[in-house]
PDB file of the backbone (N, CA, C, O) and the ligand in Angstrom, with CONECT records:
HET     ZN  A 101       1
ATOM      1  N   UNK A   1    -124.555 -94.556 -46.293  1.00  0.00           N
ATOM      2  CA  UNK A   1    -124.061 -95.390 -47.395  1.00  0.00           C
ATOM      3  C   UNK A   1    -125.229 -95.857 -48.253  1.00  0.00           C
ATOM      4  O   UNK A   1    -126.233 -96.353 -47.742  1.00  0.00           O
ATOM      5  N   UNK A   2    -125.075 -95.680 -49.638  1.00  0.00           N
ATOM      6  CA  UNK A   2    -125.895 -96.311 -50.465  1.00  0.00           C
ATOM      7  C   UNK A   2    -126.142 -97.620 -50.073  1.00  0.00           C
ATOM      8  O   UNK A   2    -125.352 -98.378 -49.510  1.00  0.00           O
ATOM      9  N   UNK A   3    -127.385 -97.858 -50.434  1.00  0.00           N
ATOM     10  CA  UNK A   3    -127.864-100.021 -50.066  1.00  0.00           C
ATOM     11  C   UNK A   3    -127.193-100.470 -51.592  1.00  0.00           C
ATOM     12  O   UNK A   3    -127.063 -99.692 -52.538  1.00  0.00           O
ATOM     13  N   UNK A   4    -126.929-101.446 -51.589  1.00  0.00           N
ATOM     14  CA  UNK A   4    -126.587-102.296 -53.351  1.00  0.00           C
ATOM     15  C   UNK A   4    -126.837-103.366 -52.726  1.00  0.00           C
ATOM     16  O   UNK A   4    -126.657-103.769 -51.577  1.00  0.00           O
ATOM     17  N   UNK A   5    -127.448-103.916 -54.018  1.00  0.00           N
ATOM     18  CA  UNK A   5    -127.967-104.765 -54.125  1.00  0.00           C
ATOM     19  C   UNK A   5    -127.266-105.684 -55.578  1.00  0.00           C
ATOM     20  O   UNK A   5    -126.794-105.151 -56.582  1.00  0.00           O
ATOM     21  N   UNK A   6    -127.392-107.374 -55.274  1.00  0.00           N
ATOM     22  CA  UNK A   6    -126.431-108.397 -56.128  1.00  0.00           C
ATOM     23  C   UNK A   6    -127.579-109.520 -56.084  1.00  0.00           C
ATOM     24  O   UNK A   6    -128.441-109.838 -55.264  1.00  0.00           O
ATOM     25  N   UNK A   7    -127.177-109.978 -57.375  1.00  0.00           N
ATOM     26  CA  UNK A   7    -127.401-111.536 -56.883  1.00  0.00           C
ATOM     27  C   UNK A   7    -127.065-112.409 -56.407  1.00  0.00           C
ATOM     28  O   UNK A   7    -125.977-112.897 -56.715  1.00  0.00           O
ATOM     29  N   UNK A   8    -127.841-112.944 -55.489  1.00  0.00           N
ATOM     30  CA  UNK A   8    -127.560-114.109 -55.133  1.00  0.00           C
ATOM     31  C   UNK A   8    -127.477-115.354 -54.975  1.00  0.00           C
ATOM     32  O   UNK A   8    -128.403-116.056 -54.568  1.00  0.00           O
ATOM     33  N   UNK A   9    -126.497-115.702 -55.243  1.00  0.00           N
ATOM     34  CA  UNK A   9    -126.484-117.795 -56.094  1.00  0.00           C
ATOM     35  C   UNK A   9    -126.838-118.295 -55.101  1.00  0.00           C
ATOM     36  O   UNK A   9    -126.373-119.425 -55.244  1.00  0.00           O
ATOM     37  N   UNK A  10    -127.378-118.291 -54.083  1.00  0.00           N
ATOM     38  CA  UNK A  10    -127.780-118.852 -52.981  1.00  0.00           C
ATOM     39  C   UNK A  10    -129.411-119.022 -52.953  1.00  0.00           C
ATOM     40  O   UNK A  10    -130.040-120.079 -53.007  1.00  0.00           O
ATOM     41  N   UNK A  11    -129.887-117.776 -52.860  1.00  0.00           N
ATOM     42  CA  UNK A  11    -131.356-117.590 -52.867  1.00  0.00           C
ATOM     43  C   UNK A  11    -131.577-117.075 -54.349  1.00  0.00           C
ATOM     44  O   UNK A  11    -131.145-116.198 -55.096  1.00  0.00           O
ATOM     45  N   UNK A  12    -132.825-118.490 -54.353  1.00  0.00           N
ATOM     46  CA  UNK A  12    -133.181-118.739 -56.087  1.00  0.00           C
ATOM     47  C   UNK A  12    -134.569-118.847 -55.728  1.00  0.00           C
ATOM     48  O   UNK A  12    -135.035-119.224 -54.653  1.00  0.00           O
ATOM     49  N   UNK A  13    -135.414-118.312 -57.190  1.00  0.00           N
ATOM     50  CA  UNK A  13    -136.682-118.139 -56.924  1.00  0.00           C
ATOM     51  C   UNK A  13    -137.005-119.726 -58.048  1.00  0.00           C
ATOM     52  O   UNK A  13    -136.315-120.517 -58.692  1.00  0.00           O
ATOM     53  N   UNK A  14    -138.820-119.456 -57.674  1.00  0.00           N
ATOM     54  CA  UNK A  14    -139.300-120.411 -58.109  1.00  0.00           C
ATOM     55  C   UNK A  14    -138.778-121.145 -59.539  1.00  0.00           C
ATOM     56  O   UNK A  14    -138.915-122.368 -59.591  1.00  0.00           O
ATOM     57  N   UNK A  15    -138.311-120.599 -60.455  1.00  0.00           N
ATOM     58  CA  UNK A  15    -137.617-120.660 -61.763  1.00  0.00           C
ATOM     59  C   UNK A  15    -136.058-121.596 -61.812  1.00  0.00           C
ATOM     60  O   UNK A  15    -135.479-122.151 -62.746  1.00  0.00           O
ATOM     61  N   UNK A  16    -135.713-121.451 -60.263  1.00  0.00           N
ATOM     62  CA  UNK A  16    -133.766-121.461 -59.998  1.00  0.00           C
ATOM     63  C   UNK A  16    -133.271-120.830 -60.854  1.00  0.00           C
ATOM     64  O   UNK A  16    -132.513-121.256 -61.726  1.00  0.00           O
ATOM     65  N   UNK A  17    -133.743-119.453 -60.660  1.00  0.00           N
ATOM     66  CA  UNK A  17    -132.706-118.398 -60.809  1.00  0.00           C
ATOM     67  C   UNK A  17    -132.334-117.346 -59.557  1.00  0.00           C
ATOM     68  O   UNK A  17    -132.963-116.858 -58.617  1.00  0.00           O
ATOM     69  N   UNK A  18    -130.813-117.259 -60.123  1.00  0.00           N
ATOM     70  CA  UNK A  18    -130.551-116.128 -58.455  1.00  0.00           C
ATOM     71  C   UNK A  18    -131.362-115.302 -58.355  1.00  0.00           C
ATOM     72  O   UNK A  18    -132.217-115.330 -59.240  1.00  0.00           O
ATOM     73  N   UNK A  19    -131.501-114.194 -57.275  1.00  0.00           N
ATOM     74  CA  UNK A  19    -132.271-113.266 -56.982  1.00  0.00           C
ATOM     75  C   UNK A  19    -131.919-112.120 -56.679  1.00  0.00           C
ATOM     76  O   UNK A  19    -130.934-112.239 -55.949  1.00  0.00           O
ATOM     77  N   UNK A  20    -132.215-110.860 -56.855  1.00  0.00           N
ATOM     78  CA  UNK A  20    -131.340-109.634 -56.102  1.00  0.00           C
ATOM     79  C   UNK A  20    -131.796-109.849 -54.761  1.00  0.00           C
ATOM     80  O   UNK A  20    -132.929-110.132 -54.371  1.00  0.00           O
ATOM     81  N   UNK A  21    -130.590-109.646 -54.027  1.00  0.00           N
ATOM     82  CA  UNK A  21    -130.791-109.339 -52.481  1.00  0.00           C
ATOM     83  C   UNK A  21    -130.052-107.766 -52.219  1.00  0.00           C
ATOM     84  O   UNK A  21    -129.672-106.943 -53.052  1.00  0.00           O
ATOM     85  N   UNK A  22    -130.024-107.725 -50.825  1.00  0.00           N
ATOM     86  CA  UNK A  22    -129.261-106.570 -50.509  1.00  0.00           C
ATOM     87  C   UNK A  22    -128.364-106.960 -49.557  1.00  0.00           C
ATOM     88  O   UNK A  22    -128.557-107.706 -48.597  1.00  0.00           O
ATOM     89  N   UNK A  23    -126.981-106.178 -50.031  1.00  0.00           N
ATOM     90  CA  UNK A  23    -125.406-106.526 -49.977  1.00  0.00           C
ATOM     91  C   UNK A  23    -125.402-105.896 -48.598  1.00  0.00           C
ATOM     92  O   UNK A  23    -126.087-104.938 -48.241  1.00  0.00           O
ATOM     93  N   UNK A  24    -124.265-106.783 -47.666  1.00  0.00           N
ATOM     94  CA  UNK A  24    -124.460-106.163 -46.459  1.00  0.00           C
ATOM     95  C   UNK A  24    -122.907-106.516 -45.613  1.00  0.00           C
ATOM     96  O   UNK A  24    -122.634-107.700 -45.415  1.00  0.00           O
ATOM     97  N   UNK A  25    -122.087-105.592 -45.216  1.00  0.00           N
ATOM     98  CA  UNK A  25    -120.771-105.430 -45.269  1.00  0.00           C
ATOM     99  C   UNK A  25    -120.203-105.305 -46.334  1.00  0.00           C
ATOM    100  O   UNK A  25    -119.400-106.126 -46.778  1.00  0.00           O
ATOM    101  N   UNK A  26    -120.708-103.751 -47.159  1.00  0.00           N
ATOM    102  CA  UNK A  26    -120.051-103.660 -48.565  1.00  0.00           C
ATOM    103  C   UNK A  26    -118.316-103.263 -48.365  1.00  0.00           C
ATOM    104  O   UNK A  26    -117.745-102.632 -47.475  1.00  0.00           O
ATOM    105  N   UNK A  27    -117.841-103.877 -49.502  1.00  0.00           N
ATOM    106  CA  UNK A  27    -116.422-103.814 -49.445  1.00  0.00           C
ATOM    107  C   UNK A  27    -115.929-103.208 -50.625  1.00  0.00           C
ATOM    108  O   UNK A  27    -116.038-104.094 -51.473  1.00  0.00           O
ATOM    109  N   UNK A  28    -115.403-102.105 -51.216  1.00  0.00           N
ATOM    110  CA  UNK A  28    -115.257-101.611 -52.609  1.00  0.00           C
ATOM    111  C   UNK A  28    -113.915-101.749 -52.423  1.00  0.00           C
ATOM    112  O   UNK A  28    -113.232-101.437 -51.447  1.00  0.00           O
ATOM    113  N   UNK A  29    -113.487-102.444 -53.867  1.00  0.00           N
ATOM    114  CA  UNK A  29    -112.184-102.557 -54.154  1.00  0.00           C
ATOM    115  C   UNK A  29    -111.723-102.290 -55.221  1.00  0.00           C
ATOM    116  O   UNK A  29    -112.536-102.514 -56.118  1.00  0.00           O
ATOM    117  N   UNK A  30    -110.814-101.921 -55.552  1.00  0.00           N
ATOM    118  CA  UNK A  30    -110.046-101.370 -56.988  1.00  0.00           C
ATOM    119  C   UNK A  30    -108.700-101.954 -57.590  1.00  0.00           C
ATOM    120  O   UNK A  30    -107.570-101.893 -57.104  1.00  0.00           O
ATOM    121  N   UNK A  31    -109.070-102.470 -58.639  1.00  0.00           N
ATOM    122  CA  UNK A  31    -108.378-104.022 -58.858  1.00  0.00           C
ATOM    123  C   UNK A  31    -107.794-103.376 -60.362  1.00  0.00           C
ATOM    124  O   UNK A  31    -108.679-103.514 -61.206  1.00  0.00           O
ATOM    125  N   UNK A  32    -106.399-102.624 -61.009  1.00  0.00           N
ATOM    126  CA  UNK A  32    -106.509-102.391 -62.280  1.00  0.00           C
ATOM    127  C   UNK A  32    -107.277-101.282 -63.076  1.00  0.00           C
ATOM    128  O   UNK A  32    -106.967-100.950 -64.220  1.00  0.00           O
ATOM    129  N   UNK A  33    -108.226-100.787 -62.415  1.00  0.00           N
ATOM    130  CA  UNK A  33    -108.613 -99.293 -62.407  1.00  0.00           C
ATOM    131  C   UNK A  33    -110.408-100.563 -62.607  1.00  0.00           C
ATOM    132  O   UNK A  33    -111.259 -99.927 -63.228  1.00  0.00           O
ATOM    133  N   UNK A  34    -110.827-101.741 -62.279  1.00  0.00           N
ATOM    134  CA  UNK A  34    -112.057-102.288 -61.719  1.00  0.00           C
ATOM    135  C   UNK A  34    -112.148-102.177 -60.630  1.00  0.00           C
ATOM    136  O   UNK A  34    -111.379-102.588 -59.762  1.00  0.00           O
ATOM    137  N   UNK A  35    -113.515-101.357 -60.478  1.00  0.00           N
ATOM    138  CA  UNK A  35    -114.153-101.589 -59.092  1.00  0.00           C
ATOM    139  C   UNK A  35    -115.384-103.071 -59.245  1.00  0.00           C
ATOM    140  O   UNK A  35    -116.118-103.606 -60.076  1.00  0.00           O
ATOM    141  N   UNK A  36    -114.873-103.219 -57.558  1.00  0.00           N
ATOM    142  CA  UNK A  36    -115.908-104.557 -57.715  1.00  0.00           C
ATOM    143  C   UNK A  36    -116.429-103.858 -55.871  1.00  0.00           C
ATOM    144  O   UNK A  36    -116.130-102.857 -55.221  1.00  0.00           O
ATOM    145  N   UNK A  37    -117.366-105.134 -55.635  1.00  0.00           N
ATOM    146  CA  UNK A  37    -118.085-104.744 -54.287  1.00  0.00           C
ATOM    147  C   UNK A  37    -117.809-106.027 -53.755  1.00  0.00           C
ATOM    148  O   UNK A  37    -118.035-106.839 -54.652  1.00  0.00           O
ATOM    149  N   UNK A  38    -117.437-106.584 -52.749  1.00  0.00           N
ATOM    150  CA  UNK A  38    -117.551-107.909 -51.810  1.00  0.00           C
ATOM    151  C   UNK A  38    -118.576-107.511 -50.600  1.00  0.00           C
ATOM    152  O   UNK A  38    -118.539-106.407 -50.056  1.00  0.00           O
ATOM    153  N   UNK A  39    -119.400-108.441 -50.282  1.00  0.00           N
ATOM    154  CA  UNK A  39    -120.049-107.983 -49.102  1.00  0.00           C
ATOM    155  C   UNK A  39    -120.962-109.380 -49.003  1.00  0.00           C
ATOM    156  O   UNK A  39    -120.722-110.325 -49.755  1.00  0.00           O
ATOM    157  N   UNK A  40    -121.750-109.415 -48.270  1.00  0.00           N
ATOM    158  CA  UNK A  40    -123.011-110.795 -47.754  1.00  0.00           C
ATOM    159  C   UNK A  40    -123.943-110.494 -47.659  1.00  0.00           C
ATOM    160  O   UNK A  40    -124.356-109.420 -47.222  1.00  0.00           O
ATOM    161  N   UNK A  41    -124.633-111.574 -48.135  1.00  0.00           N
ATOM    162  CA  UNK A  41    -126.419-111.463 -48.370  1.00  0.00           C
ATOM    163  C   UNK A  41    -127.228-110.758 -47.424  1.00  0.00           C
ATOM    164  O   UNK A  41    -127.090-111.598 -46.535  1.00  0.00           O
ATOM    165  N   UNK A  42    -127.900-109.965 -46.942  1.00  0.00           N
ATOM    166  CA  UNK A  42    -128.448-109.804 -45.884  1.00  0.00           C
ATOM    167  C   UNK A  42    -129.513-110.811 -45.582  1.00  0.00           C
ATOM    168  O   UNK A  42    -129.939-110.849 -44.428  1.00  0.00           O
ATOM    169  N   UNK A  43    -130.056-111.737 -46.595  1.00  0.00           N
ATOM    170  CA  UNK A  43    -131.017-112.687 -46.840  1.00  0.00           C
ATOM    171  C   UNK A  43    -130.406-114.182 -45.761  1.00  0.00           C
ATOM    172  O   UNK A  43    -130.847-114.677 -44.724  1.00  0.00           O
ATOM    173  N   UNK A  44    -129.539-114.419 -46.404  1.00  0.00           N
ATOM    174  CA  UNK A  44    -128.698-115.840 -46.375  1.00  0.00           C
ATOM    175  C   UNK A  44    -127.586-115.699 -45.561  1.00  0.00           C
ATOM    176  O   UNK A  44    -127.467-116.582 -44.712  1.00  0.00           O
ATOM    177  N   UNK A  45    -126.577-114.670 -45.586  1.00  0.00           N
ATOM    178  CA  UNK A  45    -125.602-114.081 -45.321  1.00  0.00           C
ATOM    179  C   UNK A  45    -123.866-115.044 -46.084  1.00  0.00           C
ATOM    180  O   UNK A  45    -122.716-115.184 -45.670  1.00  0.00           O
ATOM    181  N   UNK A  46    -124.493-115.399 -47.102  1.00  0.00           N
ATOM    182  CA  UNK A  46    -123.271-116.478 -48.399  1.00  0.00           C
ATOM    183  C   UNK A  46    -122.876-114.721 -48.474  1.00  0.00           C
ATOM    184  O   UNK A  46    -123.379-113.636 -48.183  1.00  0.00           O
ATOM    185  N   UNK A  47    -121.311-115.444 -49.222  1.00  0.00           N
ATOM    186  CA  UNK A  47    -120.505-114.184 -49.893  1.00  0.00           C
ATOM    187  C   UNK A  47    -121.248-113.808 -50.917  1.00  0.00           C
ATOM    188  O   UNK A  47    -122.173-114.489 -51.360  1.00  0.00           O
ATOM    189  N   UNK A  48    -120.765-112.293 -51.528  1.00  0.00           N
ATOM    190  CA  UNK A  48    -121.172-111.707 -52.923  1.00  0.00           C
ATOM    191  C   UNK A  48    -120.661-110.984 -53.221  1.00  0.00           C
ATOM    192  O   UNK A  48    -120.264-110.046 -52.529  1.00  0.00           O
ATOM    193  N   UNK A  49    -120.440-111.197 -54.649  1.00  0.00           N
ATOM    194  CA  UNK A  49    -119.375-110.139 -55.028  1.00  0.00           C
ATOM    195  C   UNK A  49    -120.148-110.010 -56.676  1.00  0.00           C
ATOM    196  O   UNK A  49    -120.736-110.770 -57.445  1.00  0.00           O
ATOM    197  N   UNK A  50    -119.647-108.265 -56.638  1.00  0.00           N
ATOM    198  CA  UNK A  50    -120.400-107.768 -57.831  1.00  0.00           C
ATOM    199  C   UNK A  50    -119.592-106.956 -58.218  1.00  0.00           C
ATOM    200  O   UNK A  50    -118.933-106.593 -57.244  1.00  0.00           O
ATOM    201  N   UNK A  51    -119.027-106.076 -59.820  1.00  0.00           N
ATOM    202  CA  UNK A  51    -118.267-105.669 -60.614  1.00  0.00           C
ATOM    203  C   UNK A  51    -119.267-104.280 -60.512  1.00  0.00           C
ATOM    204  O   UNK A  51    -120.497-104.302 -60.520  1.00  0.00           O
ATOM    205  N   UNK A  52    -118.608-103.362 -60.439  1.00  0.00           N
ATOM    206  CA  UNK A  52    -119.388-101.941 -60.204  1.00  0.00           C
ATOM    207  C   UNK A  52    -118.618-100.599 -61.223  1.00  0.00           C
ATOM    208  O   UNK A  52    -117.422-100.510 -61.500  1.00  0.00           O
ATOM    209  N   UNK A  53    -119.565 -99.796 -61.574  1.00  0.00           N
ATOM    210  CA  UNK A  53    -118.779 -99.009 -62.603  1.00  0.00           C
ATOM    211  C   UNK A  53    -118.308 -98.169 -61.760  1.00  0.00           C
ATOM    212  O   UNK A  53    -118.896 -98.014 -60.690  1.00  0.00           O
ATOM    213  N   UNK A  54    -116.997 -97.353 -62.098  1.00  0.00           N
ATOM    214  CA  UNK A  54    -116.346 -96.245 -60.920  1.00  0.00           C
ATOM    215  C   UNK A  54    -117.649 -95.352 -60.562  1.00  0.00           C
ATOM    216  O   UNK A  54    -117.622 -95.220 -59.338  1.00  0.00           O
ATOM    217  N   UNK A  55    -118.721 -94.716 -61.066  1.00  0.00           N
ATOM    218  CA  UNK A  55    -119.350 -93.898 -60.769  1.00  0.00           C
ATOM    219  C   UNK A  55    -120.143 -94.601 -59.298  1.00  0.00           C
ATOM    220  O   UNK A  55    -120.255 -93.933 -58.270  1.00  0.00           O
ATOM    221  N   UNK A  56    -120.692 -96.149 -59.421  1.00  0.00           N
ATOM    222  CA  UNK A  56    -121.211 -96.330 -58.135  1.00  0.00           C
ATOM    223  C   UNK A  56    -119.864 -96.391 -57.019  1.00  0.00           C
ATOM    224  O   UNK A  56    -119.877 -96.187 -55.805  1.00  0.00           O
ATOM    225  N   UNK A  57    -118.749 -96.741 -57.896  1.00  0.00           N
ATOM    226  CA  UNK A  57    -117.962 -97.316 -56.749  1.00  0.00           C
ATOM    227  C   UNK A  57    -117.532 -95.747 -55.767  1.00  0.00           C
ATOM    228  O   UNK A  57    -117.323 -95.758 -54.554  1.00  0.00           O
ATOM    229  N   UNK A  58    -117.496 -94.866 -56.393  1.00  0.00           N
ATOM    230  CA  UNK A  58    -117.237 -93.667 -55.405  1.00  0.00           C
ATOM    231  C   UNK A  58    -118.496 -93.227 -55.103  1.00  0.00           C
ATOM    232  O   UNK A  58    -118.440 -92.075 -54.671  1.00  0.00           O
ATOM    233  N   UNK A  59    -120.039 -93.831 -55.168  1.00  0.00           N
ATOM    234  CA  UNK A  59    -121.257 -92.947 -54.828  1.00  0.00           C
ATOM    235  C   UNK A  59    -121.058 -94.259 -53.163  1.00  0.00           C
ATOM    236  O   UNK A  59    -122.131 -94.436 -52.585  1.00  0.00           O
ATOM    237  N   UNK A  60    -119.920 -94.969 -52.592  1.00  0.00           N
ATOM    238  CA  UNK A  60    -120.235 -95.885 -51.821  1.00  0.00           C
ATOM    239  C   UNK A  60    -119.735 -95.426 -50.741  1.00  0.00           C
ATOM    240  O   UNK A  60    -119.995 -95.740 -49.580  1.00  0.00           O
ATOM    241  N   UNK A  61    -118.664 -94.314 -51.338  1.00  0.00           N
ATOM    242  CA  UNK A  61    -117.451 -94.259 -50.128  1.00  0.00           C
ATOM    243  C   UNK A  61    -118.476 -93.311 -49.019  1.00  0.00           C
ATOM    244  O   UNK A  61    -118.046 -92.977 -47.915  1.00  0.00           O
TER     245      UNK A  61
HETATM  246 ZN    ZN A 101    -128.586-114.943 -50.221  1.00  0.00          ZN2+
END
């Protein structure tokens, strides 16, 4: 499985801004012909959810 990677509103760098982490229990879902990703920080382990174009969402399956 591809790694993806999101931000995360949890872990913020020196600035407080989110940060990319890497997504961990990815979940691809298809909502209306949107793919999105649900999965957890591997950092923190908070929820995350990210909006994905169909091309990643089938490079996941
Ligand atoms: Zn995190």
């Amino acid at each position: 499985m591809t790694e993806l990677k999101a931000l995360c509103m949890k872990d913020r760098d020196a600035n407080n801004k989110p940060t990319m982490q890497v997504m961990t229990n990815v979940k691809v879902e298809e909502k209306n012909g949107r793919y999105s990703a649900k999965g957890q920080c591997a950092k923190c382990g908070g929820n995350m959810f990210k909006f994905m174009s169909k091309a990643d969402a089938e490079a996941m399956k």
